[in-house]
N, C-alpha and C positions, 0 to 999 in steps of 0.2 A: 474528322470523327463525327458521326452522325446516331443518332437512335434508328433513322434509316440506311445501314449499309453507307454504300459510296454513293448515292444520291445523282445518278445518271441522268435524272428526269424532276426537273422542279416542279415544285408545287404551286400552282395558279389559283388565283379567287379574286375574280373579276367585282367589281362594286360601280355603281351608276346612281344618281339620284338626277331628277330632273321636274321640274313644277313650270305651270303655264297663269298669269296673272290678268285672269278672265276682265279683271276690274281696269284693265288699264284700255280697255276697249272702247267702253261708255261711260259718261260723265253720269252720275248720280248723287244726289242728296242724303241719300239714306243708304246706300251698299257704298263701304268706302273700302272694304277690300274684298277680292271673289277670286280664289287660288283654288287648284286642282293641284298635287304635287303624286311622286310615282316616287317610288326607291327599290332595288337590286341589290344584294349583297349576297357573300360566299363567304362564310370565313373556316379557316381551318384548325383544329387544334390539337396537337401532337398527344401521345401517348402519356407524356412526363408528367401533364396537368391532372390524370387520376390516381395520382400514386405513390411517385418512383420517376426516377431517370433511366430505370432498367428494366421498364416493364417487358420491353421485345426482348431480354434474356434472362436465362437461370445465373446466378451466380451465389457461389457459396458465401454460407455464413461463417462466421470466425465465433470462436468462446474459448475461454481458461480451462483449461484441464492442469490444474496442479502446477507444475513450474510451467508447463507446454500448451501450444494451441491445439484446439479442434475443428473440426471442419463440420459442418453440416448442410442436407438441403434444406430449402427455406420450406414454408408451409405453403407459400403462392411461387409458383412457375412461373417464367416467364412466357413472351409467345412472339417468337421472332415473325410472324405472317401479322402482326399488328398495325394499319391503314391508320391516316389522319381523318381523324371524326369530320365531319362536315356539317356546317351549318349554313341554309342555303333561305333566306330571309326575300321577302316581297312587302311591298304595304303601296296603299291608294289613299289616299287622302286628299280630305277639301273643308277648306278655312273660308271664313265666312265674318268680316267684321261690320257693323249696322250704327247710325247712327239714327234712333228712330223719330228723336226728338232732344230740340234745339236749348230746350231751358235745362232746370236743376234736376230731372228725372226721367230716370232712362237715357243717358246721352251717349251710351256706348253699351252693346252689347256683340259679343262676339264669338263663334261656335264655331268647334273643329271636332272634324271626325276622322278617324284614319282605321282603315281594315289590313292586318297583315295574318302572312301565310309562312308558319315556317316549317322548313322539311329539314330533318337532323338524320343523318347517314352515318353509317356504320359507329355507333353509339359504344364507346367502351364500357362492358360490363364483365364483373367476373363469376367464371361458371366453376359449379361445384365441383370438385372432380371425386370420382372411383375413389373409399377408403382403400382400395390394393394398389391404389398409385403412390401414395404415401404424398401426395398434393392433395390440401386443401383447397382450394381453387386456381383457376388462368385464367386470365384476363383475354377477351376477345372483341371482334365487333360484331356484338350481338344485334344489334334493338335499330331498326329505321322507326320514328315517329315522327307525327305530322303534329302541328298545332296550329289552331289557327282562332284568331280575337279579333275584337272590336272595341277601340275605346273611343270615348264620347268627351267633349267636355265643353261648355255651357258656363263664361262669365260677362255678368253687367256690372254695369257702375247705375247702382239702382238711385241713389241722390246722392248730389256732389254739390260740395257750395266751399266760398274760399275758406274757410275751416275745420270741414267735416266731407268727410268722403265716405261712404257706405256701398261697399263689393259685395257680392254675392259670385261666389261660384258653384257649379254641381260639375263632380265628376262618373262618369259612367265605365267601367270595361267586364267584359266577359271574353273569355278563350276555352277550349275543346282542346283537349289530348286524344293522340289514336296513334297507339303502336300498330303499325303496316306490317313489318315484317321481324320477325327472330330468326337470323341464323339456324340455316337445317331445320329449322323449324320443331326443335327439342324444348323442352320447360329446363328453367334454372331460376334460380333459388337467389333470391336479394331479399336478404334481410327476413322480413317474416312474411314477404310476397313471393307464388311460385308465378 
């Protein structure tokens, strides 16, 4: 029993992470760690998670009519042609630990940056339907969008003595949204966004 049919064909989403430890090359006084790292991911996520366990079908409702049941259709349809959403992640990054100076200031300072790319495929959203369909909306895979950031982040051990420790961290991140593609390429209607 599947939300996809009888499931002839599984679902793969490959992942990989992998970093290279520049620092382990040369001996230094002051660069005590110099990383590069990379990561890959894919992950999927089934229809159920916007919803419902029955988004890919219609099924009726039940209500009391007096001693007896009634049947009705719902207000959202289902949509048996419903795909696992995809979310397909990248990132680069490089770690950077310092020791600039040997006494009570400044004796560690440390900075990491990491850029990632993520592309979201076939995006569950629901579309408004025809008031002569007597469906308020279906659920489809409307929306491919892309995102993509940069965070930053910047901590010292600005003075340290064996009683008193003083950190300082800055954190930095900014990312970009951009819807690629809509389904057919029609407008719909989320919320009070067309």
């Amino acid at each position: 029993n599947s939300d996809f049919g009888d499931q002839k064909k599984a679902f793969t989403f490959p992942r990989g992470t992998a970093y290279f430890r520049l620092s382990e090359l040369f001996n230094s006084r002051i660069i005590t760690d110099l990383k590069v790292r990379g990561a890959y991911g894919v992950a999927g996520i089934p229809p159920y998670q916007f919803g419902g366990y029955y988004l890919r079908q219609t099924t009726l409702g039940s209500i009391q009519l007096g001693s007896g049941t009634g049947l009705y259709l719902p207000q959202n349809a289902g949509n048996d042609s419903l795909v696992v959403q995809k979310v397909k992640e990248k990132e680069l990054g490089l770690d950077i630990a310092l020791k600039p100076l040997t006494g009570k200031w400044f004796n560690r300072i440390s900075f990491a940056t990491t850029y990632w790319h993520k592309r979201n495929e076939d995006i569950i959203q629901n579309r408004t339907g025809a008031p002569s369909t007597g469906v308020q909306s279906t659920p489809y895979n409307l929306i491919d969008l892309e995102v993509k950031g940069l965070d930053a982040s910047l901590d010292m051990h600005a003075f340290t003595t064996r009683n008193f420790t003083w950190q300082t961290g800055l954190r930095f991140g900014t990312f970009r949204s951009k819807v690629l593609s809509v389904a057919d390429d029609k407008d719909f209607v989320n919320g009070v966004f067309v």
